[in-house]
C-alpha positions in Angstrom: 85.7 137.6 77.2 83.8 138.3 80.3 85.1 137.0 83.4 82.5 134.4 84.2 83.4 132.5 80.9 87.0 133.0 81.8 86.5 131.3 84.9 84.1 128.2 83.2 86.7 128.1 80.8 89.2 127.1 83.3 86.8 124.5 85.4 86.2 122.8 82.4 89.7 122.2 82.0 90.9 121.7 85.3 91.4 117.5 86.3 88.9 115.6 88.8 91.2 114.8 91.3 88.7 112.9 93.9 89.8 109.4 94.4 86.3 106.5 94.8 88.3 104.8 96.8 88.9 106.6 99.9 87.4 108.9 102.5 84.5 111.1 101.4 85.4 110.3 97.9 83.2 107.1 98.4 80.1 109.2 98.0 80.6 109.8 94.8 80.3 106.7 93.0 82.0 105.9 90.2 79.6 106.2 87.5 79.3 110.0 88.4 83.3 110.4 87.8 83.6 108.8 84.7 80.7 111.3 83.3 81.5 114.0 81.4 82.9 117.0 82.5 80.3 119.0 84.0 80.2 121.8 86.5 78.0 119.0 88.4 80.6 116.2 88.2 83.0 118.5 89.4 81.0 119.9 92.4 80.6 116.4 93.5 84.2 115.5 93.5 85.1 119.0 94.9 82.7 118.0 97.6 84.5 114.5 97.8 87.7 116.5 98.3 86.4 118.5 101.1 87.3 121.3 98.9 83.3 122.8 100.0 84.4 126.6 98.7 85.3 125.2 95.0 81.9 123.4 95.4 79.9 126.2 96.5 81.3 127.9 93.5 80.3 125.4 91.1 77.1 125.1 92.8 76.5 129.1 91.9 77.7 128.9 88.9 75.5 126.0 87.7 72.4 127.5 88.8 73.1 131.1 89.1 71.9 131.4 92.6 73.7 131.2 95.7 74.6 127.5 97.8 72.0 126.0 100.0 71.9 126.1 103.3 72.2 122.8 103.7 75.9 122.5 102.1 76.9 126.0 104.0 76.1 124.4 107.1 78.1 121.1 106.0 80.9 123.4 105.3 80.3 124.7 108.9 80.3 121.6 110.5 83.7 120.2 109.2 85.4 123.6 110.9 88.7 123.1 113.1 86.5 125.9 115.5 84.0 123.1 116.1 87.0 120.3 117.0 86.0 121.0 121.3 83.2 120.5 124.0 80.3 121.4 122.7 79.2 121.8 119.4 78.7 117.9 118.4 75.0 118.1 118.1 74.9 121.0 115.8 77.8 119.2 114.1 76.2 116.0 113.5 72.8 117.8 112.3 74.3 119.0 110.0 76.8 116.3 108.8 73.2 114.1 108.6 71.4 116.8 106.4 74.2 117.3 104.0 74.5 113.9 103.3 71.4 113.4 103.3 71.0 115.7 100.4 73.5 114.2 98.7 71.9 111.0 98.8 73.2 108.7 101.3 71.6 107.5 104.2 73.6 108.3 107.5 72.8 107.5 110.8 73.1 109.2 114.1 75.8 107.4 116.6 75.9 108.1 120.4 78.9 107.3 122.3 78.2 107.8 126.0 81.1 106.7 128.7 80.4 105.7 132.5 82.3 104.6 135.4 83.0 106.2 138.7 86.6 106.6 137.9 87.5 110.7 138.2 87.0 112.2 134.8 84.7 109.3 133.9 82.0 112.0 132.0 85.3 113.0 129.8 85.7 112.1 126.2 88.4 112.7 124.4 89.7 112.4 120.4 93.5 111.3 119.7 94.8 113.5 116.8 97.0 112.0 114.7 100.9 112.5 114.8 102.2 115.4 114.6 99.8 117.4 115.6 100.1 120.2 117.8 98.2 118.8 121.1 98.0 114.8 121.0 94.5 115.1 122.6 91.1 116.9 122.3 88.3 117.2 124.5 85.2 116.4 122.8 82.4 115.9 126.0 82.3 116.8 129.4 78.6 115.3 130.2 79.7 111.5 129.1 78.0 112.0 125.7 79.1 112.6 122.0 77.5 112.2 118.6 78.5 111.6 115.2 77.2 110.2 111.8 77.8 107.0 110.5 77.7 106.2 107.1 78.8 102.5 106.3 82.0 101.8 108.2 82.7 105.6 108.4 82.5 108.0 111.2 82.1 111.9 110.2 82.0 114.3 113.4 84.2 117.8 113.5 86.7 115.7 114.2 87.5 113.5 111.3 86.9 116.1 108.4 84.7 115.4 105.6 86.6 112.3 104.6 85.4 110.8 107.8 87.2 107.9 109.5 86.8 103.9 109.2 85.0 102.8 112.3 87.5 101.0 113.7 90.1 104.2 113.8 87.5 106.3 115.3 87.0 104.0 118.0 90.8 103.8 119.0 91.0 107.4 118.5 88.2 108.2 121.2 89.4 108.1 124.9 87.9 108.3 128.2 88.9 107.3 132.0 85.2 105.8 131.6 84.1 102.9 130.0 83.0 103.8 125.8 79.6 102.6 124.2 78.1 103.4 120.9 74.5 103.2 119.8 73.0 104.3 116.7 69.8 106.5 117.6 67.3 107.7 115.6 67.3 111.4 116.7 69.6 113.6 118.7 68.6 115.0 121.8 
């Protein structure tokens, strides 16, 4: 037994453990769980999981060639190296395309602070408790972006099971006073 039919032998009788009802999970609706079990099925809800490197697997083993860019970059973009100043354009590019491709329809969100308050250009993202530092600094020129899909926020920040809107809002911090827009393209 070769070692590729080993290893199918084993995906096809390991459990779907993504949940519908929660986080990234929502993306993959319902009908697509109860299917079958197919190395498809299963890169979906390894997807939903946020477990990209089992579904860059499946994706190579189901068609023999290696993962698109388009979910490499996705992977990229959920990477604790990307949670500081800088990188949120690249992030949310990428967040967009991925999801894109998975066929939702996301939507670019700008949050942009003002005031004349010291440190009003500053944005910050609370993490939650217990984490090592309670706060990271996201923007230093009054500006950050994210994707919205539905009543969920995905940035570097929230991991691919995103965050309700209303927790990513209370989350984000500044000295300056918050706004959010969607836009239709970044900068």
């Amino acid at each position: 037994m070769n070692i590729r039919v080993l290893f199918l032998t084993l995906v096809l009788t390991t459990a779907v453990q993504a949940s519908p009802t929660n986080g990234a999970a929502g993306w993959v609706s319902q009908a697509i769980l109860q299917m079958p079990d197919t190395l498809r099925t299963r890169m979906l809800a390894a997807i939903a999981r946020g477990d990209f490197a089992e579904a860059i697997s499946f994706w190579e083993l189901q068609t023999g060639r290696t993962a698109p860019q388009w979910l490499l970059a996705l992977q990229s973009a959920f990477s604790t190296t990307n949670q500081k100043t800088g990188p949120c354009i690249q992030v949310a590019r990428s967040v967009f395309e991925g999801f894109k491709q998975l066929g939702r329809k996301p939507s670019y969100v700008e949050f942009t602070t003002s005031g004349t308050h010291r440190g009003a250009n500053l944005i910050g993202f609370d993490l939650p408790v217990g984490a090592r530092s309670k706060t990271i600094q996201i923007s230093e020129n009054a500006v950050h972006y994210a994707v919205q899909i539905e009543n969920r926020l995905y940035d570097a920040m929230t991991g691919p099971a995103g965050l309700p809107l209303a927790e990513y809002m209370a989350r984000l911090q500044s000295p300056g006073t918050l706004s959010m827009k969607i836009v239709s393209q970044l900068p």
